[in-house]
C-alpha positions in Angstrom: 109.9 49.8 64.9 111.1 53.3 64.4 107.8 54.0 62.1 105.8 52.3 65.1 107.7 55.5 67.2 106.7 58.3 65.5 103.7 60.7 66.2 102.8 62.7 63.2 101.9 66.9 64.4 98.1 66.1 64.8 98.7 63.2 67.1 100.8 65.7 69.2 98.3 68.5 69.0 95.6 65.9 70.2 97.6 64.9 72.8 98.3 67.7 74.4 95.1 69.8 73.8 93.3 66.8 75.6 96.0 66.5 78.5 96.2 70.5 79.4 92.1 70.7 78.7 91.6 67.7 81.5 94.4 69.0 83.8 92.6 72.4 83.3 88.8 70.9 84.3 90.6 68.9 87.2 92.6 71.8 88.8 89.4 74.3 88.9 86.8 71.2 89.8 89.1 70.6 92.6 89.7 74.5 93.2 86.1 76.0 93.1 84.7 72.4 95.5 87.4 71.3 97.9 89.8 73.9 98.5 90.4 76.5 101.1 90.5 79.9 100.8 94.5 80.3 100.6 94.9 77.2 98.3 92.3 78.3 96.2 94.3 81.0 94.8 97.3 78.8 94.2 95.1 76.2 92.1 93.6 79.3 90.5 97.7 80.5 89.4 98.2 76.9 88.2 95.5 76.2 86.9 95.6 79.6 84.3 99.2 78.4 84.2 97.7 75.0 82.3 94.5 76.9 80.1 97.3 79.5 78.5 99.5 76.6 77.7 96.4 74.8 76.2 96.1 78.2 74.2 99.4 78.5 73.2 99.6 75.4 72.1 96.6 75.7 69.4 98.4 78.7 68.2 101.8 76.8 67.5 99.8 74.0 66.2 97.7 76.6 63.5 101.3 77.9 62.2 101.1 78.8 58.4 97.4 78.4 59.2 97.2 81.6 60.9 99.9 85.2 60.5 103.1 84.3 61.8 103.3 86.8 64.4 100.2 85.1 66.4 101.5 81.6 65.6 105.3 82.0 66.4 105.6 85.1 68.7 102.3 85.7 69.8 102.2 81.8 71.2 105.4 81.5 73.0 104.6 84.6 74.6 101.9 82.8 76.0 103.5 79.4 76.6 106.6 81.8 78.6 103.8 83.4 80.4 101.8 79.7 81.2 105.2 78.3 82.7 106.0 81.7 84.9 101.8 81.3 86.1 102.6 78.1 87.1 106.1 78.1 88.8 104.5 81.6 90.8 101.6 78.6 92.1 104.8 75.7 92.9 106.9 78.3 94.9 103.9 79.5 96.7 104.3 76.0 98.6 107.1 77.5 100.2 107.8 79.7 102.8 109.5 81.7 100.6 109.1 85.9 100.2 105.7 85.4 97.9 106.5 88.8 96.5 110.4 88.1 96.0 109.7 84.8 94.3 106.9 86.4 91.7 109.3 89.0 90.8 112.3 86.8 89.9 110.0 84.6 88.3 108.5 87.5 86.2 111.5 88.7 85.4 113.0 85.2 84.0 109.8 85.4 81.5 110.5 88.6 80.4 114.2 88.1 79.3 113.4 85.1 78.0 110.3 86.1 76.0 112.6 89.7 74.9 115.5 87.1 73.9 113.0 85.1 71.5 111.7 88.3 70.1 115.2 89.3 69.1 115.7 85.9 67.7 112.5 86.4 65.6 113.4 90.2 64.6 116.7 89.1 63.6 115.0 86.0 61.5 117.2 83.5 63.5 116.6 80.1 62.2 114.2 77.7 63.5 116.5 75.7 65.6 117.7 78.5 67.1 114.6 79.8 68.3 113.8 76.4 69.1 116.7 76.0 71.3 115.7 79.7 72.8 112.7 78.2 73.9 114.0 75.2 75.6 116.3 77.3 77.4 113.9 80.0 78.2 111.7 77.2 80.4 114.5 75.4 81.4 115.9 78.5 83.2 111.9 79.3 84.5 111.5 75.9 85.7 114.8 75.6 87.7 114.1 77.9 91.0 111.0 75.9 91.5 113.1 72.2 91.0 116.1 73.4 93.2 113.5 74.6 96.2 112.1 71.4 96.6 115.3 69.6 96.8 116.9 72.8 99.2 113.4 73.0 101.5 113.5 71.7 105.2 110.7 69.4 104.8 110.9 66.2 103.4 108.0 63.6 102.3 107.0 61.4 99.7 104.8 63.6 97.6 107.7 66.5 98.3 110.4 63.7 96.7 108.0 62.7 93.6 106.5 66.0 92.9 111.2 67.3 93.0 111.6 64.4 91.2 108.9 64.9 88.3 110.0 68.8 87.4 113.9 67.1 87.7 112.9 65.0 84.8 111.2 67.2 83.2 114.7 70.1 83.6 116.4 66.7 82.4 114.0 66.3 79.4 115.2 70.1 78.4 118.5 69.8 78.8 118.4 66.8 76.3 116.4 68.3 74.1 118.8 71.2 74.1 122.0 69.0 73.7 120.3 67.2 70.8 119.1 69.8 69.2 122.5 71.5 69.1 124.3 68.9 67.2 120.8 68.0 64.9 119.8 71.2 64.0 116.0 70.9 63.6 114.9 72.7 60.2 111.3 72.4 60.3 108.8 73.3 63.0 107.1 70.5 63.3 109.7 68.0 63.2 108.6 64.4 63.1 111.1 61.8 64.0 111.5 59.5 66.9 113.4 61.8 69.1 110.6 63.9 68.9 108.4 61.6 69.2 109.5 60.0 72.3 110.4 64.3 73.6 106.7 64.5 73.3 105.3 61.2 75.1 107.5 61.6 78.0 107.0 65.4 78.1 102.7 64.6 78.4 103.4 62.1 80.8 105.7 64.3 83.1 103.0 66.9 82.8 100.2 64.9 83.8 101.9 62.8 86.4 103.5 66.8 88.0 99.8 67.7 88.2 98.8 65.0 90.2 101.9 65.3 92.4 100.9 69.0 92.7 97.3 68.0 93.9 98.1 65.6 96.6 100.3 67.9 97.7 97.9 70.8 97.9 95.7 68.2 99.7 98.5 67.5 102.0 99.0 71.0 103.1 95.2 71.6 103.7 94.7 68.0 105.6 97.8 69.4 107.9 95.9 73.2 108.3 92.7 71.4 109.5 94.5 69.2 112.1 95.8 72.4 113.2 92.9 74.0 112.8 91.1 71.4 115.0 94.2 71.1 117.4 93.8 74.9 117.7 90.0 74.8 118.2 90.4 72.5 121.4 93.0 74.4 122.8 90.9 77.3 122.3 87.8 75.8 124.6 90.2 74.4 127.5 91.3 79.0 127.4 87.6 80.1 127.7 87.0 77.3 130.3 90.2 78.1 131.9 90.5 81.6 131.9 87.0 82.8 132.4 86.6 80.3 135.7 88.4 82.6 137.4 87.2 86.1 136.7 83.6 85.0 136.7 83.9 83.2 139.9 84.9 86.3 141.4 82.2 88.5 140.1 79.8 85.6 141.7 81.0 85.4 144.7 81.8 89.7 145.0 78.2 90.0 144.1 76.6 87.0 146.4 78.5 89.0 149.5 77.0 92.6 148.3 73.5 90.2 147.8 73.1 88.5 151.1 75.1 90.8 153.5 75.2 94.5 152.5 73.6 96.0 155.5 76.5 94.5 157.7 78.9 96.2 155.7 79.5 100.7 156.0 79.4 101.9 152.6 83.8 102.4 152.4 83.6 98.2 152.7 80.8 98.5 149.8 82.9 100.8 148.0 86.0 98.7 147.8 83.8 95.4 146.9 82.0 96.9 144.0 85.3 98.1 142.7 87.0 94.5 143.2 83.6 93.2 141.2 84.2 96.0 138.9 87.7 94.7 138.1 86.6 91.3 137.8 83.9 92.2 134.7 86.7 94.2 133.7 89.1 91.4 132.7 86.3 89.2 131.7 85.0 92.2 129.5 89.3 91.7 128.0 89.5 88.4 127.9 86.0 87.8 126.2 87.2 90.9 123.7 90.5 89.4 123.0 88.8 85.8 122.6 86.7 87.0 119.9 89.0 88.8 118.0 91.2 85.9 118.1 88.6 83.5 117.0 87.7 86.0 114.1 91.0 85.7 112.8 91.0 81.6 112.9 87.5 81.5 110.9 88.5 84.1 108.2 85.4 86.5 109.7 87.7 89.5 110.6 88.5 92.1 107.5 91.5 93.0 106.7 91.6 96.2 105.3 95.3 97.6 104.7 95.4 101.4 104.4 97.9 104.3 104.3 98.6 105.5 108.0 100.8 107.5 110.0 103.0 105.3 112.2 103.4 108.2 114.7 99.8 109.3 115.2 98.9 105.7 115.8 101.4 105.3 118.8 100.7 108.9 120.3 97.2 107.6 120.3 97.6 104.2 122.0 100.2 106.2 124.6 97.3 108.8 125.6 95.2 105.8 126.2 97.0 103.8 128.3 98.3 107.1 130.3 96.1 107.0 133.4 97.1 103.0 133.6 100.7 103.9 133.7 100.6 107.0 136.1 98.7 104.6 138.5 102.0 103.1 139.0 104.3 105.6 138.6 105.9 105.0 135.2 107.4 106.9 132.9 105.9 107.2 129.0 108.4 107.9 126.4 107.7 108.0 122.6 111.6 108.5 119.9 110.8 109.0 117.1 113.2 111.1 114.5 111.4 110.7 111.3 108.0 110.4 110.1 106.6 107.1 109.2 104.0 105.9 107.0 102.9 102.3 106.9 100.8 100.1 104.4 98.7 98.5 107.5 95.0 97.7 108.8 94.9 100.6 111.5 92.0 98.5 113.8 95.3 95.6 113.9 98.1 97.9 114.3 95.9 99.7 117.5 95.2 96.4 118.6 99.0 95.4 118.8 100.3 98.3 119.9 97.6 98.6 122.7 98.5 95.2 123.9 102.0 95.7 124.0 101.9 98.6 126.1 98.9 96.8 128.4 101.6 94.0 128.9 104.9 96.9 129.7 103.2 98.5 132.3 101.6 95.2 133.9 105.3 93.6 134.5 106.7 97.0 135.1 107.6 97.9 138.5 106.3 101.4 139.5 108.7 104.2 138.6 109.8 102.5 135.9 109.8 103.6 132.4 108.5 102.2 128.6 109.8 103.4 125.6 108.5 103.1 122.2 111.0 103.5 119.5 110.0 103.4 115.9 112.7 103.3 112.8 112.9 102.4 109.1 114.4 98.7 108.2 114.8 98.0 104.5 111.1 98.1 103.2 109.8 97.6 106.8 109.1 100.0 109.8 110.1 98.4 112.4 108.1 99.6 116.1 110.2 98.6 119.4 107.9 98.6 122.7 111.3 98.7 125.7 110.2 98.1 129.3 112.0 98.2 132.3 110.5 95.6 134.2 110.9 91.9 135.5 111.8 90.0 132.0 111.1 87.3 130.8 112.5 83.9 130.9 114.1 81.8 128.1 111.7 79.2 128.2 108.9 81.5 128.2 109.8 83.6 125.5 109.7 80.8 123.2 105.8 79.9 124.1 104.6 83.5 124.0 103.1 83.3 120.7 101.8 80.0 120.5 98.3 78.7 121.3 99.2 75.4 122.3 102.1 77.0 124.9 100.6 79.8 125.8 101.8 80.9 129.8 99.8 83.2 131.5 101.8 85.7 134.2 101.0 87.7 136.9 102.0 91.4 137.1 104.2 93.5 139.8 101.1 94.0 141.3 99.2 90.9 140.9 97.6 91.9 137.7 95.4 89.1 135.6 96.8 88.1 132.2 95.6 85.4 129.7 98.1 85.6 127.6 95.7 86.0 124.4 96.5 89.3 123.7 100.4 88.0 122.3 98.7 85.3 119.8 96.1 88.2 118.8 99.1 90.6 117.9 100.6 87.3 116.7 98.2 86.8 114.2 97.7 90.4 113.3 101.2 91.0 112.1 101.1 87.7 110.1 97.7 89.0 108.0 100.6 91.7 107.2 103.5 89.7 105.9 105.7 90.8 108.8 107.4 89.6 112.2 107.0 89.8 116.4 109.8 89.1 118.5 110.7 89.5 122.1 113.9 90.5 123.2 114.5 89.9 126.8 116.8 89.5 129.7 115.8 88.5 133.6 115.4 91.6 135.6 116.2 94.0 133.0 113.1 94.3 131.2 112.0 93.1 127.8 111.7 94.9 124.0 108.8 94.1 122.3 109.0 94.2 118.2 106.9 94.0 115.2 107.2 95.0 111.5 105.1 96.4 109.1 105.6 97.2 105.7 105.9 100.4 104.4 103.4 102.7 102.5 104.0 102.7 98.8 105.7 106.3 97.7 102.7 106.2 95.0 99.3 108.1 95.8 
């Protein structure tokens, strides 16, 4: 039976050549054809993840074939390197810090991989390097295993795809233990325990892939239901919202049509500026609408660039001058320092134009807005403080939403659509940072957003 058990090192090689070769063809098939944009790239990290390993792999199998330093160091490097591609693609899953997660992952391959070199420089025996190895990827692996077990959202692909990397951390762990107390003194060791290490290993690997697939397929069935949720949500606004504005420019212009002589040409004056204002907001609402729309179908660029934080908001302030002198308020820009942020200046004018629109539409006249600006951690973080009517708890919550958007009147009966928030919504999220609204009934309301800071490097 035990002779039945084992695998001699060509059986192994075949085996896992053919298994990482067919996950590799399946994982770019199903990249390149069905996937979205934003998956893509995490099918792309996984599957490089799977062709190093395939490489790595042929270069352990062509030891004393091939110069040591390709087939022992050369090769784990790249098997270290496969595991940390792929664990980068399984933590993207999350709504974790991407850029957090990359570097602790990058940094457990690079001890690990400068441990084994030691090990090798040192001429450390083979089970020792061995055992380096197992708890190199054992200690890669881990973050990944623990997150799916520690996330917030729990389903059956979630539990088997946790529950395939827990077996395969288990597998490690066993192969650790019994290594310790069997001290392996070849490299390719042929003997049940391996044997059976090997099988179960392939199978873990293929069965992880699939789980790793459906759940990719998950996510990007949920993102078109959104999508389409979205997309309804967005006709019922343009039906909605431009009723109203357009109805008035028909009507203002039907009176001007069929009665002007009866009316002196003060009378005419203040109708053609009513019909004025009515193309006005339609002239908004149809601008905000498209941008918004962009965003959804991936048609907007995003172009991040070096800018200055300051010039930016002294800019948008100028702009939105005339508006706020109408009613009497008060402009006010504090700022002690000079900030430069990493950002797509078009967006950041965008939000901070709308920000300012919305202060001085619920600001009573001689009020005030300030806009304070200040460095948080690796962010700049831009505060937009009004002293108008507030905003309501249940409100706040809805603001930006699509499917709870509220549209408000101003102190003076001014139009909104409520657009402009999800447009500065989706803005900040193209820039991996955050929009809040801090508010309190009658005492006014603090817009903020965060943006992250321009690299000290030229």
């Amino acid at each position: 039976m035990s002779q039945f058990l084992l695998l001699d090192p060509k059986t192994v090689f075949q085996l896992y050549f053919l298994g990482n070769l067919f996950v590799c063809i399946l994982i770019f098939s199903y990249s390149f054809s069905y996937a979205t944009t934003d998956n893509r790239k995490i099918l792309n990290y996984y599957g490089l993840g799977k062709l190093l390993l395939t490489i790595g792999w042929v270069f352990l199998f062509l030891r004393n074939t091939i110069p040591d330093f390709l087939s022992i160091n050369i090769a784990n490097m790249i098997v270290f390197s496969a595991c940390c591609y792929e664990t980068i693609a399984i933590l993207a899953m999350f709504k974790t810090k991407s850029k957090q997660s990359v570097k602790i992952q990058i940094g457990i391959t690079i001890v690990a991989a400068i441990v084994f070199n030691i090990a090798t420089v040192l001429e450390s025996t083979i089970n020792t390097r061995v055992l380096i190895v197992s708890i190199g990827l054992f200690a890669i692996y881990l973050r990944p295993t623990i997150s799916y077990f520690t996330d917030t959202k729990h389903n059956f692909f979630r539990t088997f795809y946790g529950l395939c990397f827990s077996g395969f951390e288990i597998l490690l762990v066993i192969r650790i233990i019994y290594n310790y107390f069997n001290p392996q003194t070849d490299f390719f060791a042929q003997s049940v325990f391996d044997s059976m290490y090997n099988v179960t290993l392939f199978l873990l690997s293929l069965t992880s892939t699939v789980g790793f697939l459906l759940l990719i397929k998950e996510k990007q069935d949920l993102k078109i239901q959104r999508l389409l949720k979205d997309k309804n949500q967005f006709f019922s606004i343009i039906a909605h919202d431009l009723r109203g504005p357009l109805g008035s420019s028909v009507g203002l212009s039907e009176i001007l049509t069929e009665n002007i002589g009866q009316y002196s040409l003060e009378e005419i004056k203040e109708i053609t500026e009513m019909l004025h204002q009515s193309n006005k907001n339609s002239y908004k609402l149809l601008e905000n609408l498209l941008g918004w729309s962009q965003v959804q179908t991936g048609m907007i660029e995003f172009n991040p660039k070096k800018i200055a934080l300051n010039a930016l908001i002294e800019d948008n302030l100028e702009l939105n001058k005339n508006a706020a002198l109408n009613k009497n308020i008060r402009l006010m820009f504090d700022s002690d320092e000079f900030i430069e942020v990493e950002a797509d200046k078009n967006m950041i004018d965008t939000i901070v134009r709308n920000l300012l629109t919305n202060a001085i539409k619920f600001t009573d006249k001689h009020g005030q807005i300030q806009v304070k600006m200040k460095k948080q951690a690796q962010n700049a973080e831009v505060s937009v403080i009004d002293s108008g009517v507030g905003i309501p708890n249940n409100i706040k919550e809805k603001l930006f939403k699509i499917n709870g958007r509220v549209t408000q009147k101003g102190t003076e009966n001014e139009i909104g659509t409520g657009l402009g928030l999800l447009l500065c919504s989706e803005f900040i999220k193209k820039h991996q940072g955050e929009i809040w609204v801090e508010s309190e009934i009658g005492k006014g309301s603090t817009f903020k957003f965060s943006l992250p800071l321009a690299s000290m490097k030229n």
